[in-house]
C-alpha positions in Angstrom: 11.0 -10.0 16.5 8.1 -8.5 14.9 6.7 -5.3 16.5 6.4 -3.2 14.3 2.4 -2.4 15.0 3.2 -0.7 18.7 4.4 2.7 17.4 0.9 4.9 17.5 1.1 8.1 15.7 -0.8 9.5 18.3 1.7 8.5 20.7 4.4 9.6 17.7 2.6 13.6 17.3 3.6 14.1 21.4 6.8 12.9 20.9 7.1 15.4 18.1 6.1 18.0 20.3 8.8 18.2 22.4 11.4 16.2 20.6 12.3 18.2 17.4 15.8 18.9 18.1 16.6 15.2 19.1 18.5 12.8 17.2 19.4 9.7 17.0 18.8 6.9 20.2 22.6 6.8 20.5 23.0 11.1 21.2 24.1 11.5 17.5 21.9 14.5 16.2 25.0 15.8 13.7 23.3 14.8 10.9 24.8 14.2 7.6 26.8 17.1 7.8 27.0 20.1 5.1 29.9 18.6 2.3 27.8 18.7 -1.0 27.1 15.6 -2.7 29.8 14.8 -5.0 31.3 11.2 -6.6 35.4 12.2 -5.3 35.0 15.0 -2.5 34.3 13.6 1.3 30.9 12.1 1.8 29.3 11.3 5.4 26.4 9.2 5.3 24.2 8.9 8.4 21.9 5.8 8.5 19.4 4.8 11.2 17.9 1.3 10.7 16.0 -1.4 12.7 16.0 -5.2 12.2 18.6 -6.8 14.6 15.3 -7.3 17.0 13.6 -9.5 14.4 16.5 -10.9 12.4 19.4 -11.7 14.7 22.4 -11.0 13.1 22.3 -8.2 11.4 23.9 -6.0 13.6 26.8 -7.8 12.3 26.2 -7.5 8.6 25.4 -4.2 8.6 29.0 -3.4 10.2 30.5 -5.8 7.5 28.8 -4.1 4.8 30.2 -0.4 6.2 33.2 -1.4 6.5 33.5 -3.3 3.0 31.9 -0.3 1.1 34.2 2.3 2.9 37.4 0.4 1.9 35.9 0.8 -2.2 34.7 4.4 -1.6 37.9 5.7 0.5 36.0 9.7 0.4 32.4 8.0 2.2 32.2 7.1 5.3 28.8 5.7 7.4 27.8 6.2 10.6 24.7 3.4 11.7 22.7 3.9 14.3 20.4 1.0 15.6 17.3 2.1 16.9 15.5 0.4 19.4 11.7 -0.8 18.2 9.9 2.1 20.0 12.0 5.3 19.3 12.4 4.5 15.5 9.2 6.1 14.3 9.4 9.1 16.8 13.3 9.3 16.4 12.2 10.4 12.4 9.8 12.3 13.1 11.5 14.6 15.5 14.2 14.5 12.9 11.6 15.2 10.0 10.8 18.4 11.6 14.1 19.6 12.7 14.9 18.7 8.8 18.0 16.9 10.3 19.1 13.7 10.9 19.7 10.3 8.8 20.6 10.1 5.3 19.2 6.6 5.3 16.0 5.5 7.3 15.0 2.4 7.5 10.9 2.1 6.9 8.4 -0.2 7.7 6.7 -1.2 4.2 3.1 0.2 2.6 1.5 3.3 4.5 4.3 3.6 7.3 6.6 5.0 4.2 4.0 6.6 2.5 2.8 9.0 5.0 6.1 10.2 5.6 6.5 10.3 1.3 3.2 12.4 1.2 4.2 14.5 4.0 7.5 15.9 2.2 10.0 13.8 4.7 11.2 11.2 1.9 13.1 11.6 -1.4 11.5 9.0 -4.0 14.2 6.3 -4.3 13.0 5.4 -7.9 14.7 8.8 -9.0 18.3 7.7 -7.8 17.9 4.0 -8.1 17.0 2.8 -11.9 14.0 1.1 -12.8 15.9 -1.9 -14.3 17.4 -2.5 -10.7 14.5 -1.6 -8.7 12.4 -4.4 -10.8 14.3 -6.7 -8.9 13.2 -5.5 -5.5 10.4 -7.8 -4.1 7.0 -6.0 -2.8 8.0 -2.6 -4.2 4.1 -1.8 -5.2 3.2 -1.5 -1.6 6.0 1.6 -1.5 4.8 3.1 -4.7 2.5 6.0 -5.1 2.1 9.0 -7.8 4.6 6.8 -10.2 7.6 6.8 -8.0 8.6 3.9 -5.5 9.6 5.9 -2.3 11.4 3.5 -0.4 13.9 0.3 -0.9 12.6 -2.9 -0.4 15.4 -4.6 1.5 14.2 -8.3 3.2 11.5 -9.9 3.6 9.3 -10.5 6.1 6.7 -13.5 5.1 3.8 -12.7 6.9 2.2 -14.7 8.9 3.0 -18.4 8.2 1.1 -20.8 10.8 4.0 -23.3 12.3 2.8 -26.9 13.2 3.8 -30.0 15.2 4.0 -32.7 13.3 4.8 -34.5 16.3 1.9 -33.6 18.2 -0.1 -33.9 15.1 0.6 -37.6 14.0 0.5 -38.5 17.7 -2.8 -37.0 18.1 -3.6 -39.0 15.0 -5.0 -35.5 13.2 -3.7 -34.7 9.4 -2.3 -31.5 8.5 -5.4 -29.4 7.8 -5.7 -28.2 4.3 -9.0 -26.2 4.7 -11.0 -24.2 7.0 -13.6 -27.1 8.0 -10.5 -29.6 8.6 -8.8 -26.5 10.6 -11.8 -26.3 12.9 -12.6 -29.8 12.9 -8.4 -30.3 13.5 -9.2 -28.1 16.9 -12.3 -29.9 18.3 -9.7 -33.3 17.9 -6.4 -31.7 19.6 -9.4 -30.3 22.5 -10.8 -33.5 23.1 -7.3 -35.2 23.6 -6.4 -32.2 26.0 -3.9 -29.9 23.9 -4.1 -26.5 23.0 -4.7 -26.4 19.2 -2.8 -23.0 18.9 -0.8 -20.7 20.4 -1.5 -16.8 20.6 -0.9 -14.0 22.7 -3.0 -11.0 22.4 -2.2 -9.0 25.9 0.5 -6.7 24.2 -1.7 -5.8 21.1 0.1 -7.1 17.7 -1.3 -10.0 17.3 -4.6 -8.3 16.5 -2.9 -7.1 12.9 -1.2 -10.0 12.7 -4.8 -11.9 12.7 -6.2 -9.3 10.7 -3.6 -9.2 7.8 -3.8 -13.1 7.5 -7.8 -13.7 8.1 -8.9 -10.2 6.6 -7.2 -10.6 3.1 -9.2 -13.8 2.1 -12.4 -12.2 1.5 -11.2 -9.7 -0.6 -11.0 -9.3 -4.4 -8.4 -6.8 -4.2 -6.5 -4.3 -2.1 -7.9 -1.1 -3.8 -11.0 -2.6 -2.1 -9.4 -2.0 1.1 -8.5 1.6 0.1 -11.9 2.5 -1.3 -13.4 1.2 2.5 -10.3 3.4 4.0 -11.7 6.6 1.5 -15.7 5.7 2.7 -16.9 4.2 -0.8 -17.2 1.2 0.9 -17.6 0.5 4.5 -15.5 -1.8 7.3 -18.9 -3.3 7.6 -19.6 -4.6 4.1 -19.3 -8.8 3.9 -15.9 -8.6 2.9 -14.2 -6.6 5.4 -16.6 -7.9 8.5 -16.6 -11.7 7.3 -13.6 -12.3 9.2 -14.5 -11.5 12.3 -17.0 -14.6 11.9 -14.6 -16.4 11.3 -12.2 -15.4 14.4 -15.4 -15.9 16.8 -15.8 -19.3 14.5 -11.9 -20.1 16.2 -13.3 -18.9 19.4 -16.0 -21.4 19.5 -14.4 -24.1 18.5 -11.4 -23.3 21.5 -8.6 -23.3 18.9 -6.5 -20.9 21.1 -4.7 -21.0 24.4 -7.5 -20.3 27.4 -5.3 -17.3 28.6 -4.3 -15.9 25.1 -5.6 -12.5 26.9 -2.9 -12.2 29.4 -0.5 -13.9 27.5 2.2 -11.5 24.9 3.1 -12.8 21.7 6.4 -13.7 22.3 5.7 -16.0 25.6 2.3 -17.9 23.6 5.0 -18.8 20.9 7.3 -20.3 23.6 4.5 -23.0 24.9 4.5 -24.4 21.4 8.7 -24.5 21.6 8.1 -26.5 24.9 5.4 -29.4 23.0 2.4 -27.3 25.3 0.6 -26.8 21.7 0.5 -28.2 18.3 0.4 -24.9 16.4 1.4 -21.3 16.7 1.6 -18.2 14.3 5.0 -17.3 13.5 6.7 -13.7 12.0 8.4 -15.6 8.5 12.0 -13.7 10.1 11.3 -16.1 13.4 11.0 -19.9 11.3 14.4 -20.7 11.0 15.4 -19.8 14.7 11.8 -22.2 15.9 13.4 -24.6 13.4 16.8 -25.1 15.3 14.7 -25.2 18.6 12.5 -27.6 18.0 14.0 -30.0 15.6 13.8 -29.6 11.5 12.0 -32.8 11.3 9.2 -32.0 13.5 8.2 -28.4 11.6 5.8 -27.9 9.3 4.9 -24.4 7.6 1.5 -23.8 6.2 -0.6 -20.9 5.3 -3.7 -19.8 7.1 -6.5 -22.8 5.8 -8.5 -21.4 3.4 -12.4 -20.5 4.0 -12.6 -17.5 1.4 -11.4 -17.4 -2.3 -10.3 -13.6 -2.5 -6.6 -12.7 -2.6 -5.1 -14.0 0.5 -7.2 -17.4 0.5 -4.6 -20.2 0.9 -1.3 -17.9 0.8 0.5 -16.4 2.5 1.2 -12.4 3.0 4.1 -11.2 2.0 5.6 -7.3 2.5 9.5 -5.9 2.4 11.1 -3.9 5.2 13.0 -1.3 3.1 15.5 1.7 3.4 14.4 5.2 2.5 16.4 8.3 1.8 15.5 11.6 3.1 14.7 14.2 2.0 16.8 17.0 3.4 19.7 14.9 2.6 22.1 16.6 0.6 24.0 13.2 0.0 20.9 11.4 -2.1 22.3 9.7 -4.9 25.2 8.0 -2.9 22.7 7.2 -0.4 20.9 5.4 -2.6 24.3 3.5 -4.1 25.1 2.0 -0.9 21.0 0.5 -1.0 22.2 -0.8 -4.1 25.3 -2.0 -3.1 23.5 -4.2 0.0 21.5 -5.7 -3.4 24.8 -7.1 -5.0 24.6 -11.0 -5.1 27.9 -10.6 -2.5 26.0 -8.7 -0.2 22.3 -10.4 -0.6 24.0 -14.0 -0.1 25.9 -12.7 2.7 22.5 -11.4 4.7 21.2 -14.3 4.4 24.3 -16.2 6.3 24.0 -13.6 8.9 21.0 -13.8 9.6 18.8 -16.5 8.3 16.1 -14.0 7.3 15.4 -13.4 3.2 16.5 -10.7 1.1 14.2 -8.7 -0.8 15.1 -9.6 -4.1 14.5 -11.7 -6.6 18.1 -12.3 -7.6 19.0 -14.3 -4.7 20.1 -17.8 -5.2 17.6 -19.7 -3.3 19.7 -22.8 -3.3 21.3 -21.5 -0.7 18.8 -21.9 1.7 19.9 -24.6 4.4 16.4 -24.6 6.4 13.6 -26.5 4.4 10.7 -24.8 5.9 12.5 -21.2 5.1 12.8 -22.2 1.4 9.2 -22.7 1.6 8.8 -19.8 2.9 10.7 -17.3 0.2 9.0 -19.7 -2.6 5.4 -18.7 -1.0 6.5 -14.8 -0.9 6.9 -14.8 -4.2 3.5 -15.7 -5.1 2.6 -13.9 -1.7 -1.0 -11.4 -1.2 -0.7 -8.0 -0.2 0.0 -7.1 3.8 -3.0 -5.5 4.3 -1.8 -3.7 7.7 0.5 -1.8 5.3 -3.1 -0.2 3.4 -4.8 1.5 6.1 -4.5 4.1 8.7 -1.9 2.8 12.1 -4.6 4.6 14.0 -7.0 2.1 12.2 -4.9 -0.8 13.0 -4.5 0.0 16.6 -8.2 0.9 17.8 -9.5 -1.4 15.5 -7.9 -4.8 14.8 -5.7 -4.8 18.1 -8.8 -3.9 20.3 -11.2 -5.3 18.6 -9.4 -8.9 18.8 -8.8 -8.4 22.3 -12.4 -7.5 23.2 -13.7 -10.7 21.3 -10.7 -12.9 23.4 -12.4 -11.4 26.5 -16.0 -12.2 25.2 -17.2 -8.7 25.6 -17.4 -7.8 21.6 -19.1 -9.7 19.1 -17.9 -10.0 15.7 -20.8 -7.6 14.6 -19.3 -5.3 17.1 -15.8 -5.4 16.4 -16.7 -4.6 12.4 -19.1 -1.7 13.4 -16.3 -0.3 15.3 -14.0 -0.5 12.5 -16.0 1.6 10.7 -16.6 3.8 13.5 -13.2 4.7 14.2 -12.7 5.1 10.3 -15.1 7.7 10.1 -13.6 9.6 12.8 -10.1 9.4 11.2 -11.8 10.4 8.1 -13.5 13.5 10.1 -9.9 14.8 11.6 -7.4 13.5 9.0 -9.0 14.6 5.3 -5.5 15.3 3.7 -5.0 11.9 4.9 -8.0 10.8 3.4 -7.1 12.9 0.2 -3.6 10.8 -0.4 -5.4 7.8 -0.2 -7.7 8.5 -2.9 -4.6 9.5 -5.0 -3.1 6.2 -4.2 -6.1 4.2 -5.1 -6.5 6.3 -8.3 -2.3 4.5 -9.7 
């Protein structure tokens, strides 16, 4: 499951503090060892990576692919070390400042790599990895700044795809809704016949960026616009970053969600529309397949958020990578970033997929092998996917400002004037304490 949104940096800097001898969650802290990099001598590899929590199976692949690549490369061997969703963020950065630790680090996409690129704790992957291969690699741009990719797009994660009953539809005699005046109009319907329209859970925070990054996008021409509000050349209040916060309290008004969406966590909202309780939830694109098998491929439908905007993200749906990064202390770089390239062979990217049902990030997987309708949709929509516009601004942003914000307007105790206004408040502080911050996203905005 999806959580990557709960790791705070402020949370993260304490952690630092008084972690910066630590190592791995597992008590491995030896690092990659001291054996120069070399093509025939001994090579240990260290990798930390996440993923098992959102695409179940991979703990197994990841083990397959070790033990294949070792029995090829008799002088490298890998140690992996599955972190859990909370320590991988703090588990780096405690290793970033003891300049020890993994050779290999897996990285959430857009600004959760790129701080840690512009902070000196990543090696650019585009200087081990050529461009002809790294072409391949699906959502790259968001991992690229100063000309250099920094980390390895490695699957997919389609994000967010709205999952509907088609069950609960047809017998509520409502059509699929193909707009946003259908959408609400689709709610008032489902209301008057007594079932929940859509299922949400906001009590544990996520779904706030998860609203945010498939509402936020569709009023928006493009994502330096986003970067230009994060640098203060435009503000979090303007029409095209507040307008969907009118559009969330529009939802609210017309009682699309769950009456206790505010005590309610993600995970448990999802599993009233599992159980028939609702006729439409919002879905992490890793999650589809396994909702498929539980509810019946017959009665799923997958559908983008309905349009009521014609900017980038208006009738699509988002689409970012969760990628593998090599650090920078690592002495072992260019073998490091060989075994990325190995998990990209069409052996290894059809095999991910039968481990785990989730979607490798590359355009050279066959497609055709896709058993689950709804997921083929899925990959086929990420392709033509808009930017994940979490991935573009500040996780302090994110946090105190889209998962806040939504849960103040759940409770009725922020308007959608407010919740902008705040935006922009919180902004403007980040831009008071964080300037070199502010300073590398001018630079990315400027490629």
């Amino acid at each position: 499951m999806v959580k990557r949104r709960t790791v705070m940096f402020a949370v993260l800097a304490a952690v630092v503090a008084i972690a910066a001898g630590c190592g791995s969650s597992s008590g491995d802290s030896s690092g990659s060892g001291s054996t120069p990099a070399s093509s025939t001598g001994p090579v240990k590899l260290t990798m930390w990576w996440w993923g098992d929590q959102e695409a179940a199976g991979m703990k197994n692949f990841v083990a397959d692919s070790v033990q294949k690549y070792e029995a090829e490369h008799p002088n490298i061997t890998i140690d992996t070390v599955l972190q859990s969703t909370d320590n991988l963020m703090p588990n780096f950065a405690a290793a970033a400042k003891a300049k020890q630790g993994p050779d290999i680090e897996y990285r959430w996409g857009g600004i959760w790599n790129l701080q840690d690129a512009w902070d000196g704790n990543l090696a650019a992957v585009s200087d081990y990895i050529p461009q002809d291969e790294l072409a391949h690699y699906l959502n790259a741009s968001e991992d690229t700044s100063g000309g250099k990719v920094w980390t390895a797009p490695w699957y997919v994660q389609p994000s967010f795809p709205v999952l509907y009953r088609k069950d609960i539809l047809k017998d509520a005699g409502v059509a699929v809704p193909t707009n946003w005046d259908e959408f609400l109009a689709a709610c008032d319907t489902l209301n008057s016949k007594g079932i929940t329209p859509i299922a949400g859970g906001v009590k544990d925070g996520w779904f706030g960026g998860w609203l945010y990054s498939i509402m936020g996008s569709q009023s928006l021409t493009s994502i330096d616009d986003l970067k230009e509000a994060v640098v203060g050349d435009k503000k979090f209040t303007d029409p095209e970053f507040a307008e969907w916060w009118s559009k969330l309290q529009e939802m609210i008004d017309h009682k699309c969600w769950n009456d206790d969406i505010g005590s309610q966590e993600l995970y448990q909202a999802q599993q009233t529309w599992v159980d028939g309780k609702s006729a439409m939830t919002i879905s992490a694109g890793t999650e589809v397949g396994n909702f498929v098998k539980q509810v019946g491929q017959d009665k799923v439908g997958v559908m983008a958020m309905p349009a009521y905007g014609d900017g980038i993200g208006a009738g699509k749906l988002g689409s970012t990578s969760q990628t593998l990064g090599i650090s920078s202390w690592s002495p072992h770089k260019q073998e490091a970033a060989d075994f990325i390239m190995y998990l990209h062979t069409p052996e290894r990217l059809a095999a991910f997929y039968k481990a785990t049902g989730a979607l490798p990030a590359d355009d050279r997987f066959d497609s055709s092998s896709i058993t689950v309708p709804q997921v083929k949709d899925l990959f086929d929509m990420s392709k033509d996917g808009s930017p994940y516009l979490e991935n573009f601004i500040p996780t302090d942003l994110d946090s105190k400002g889209n998962f806040e914000g939504v849960q103040l307007m759940f409770a009725g105790s922020e308007s959608a004037q407010e919740a902008a206004a705040n935006m922009e408040k919180e902004m403007d502080r980040i831009r008071t304490i964080q300037p070199d911050l502010i300073d590398n996203f001018k630079e990315w905005a400027a490629n």
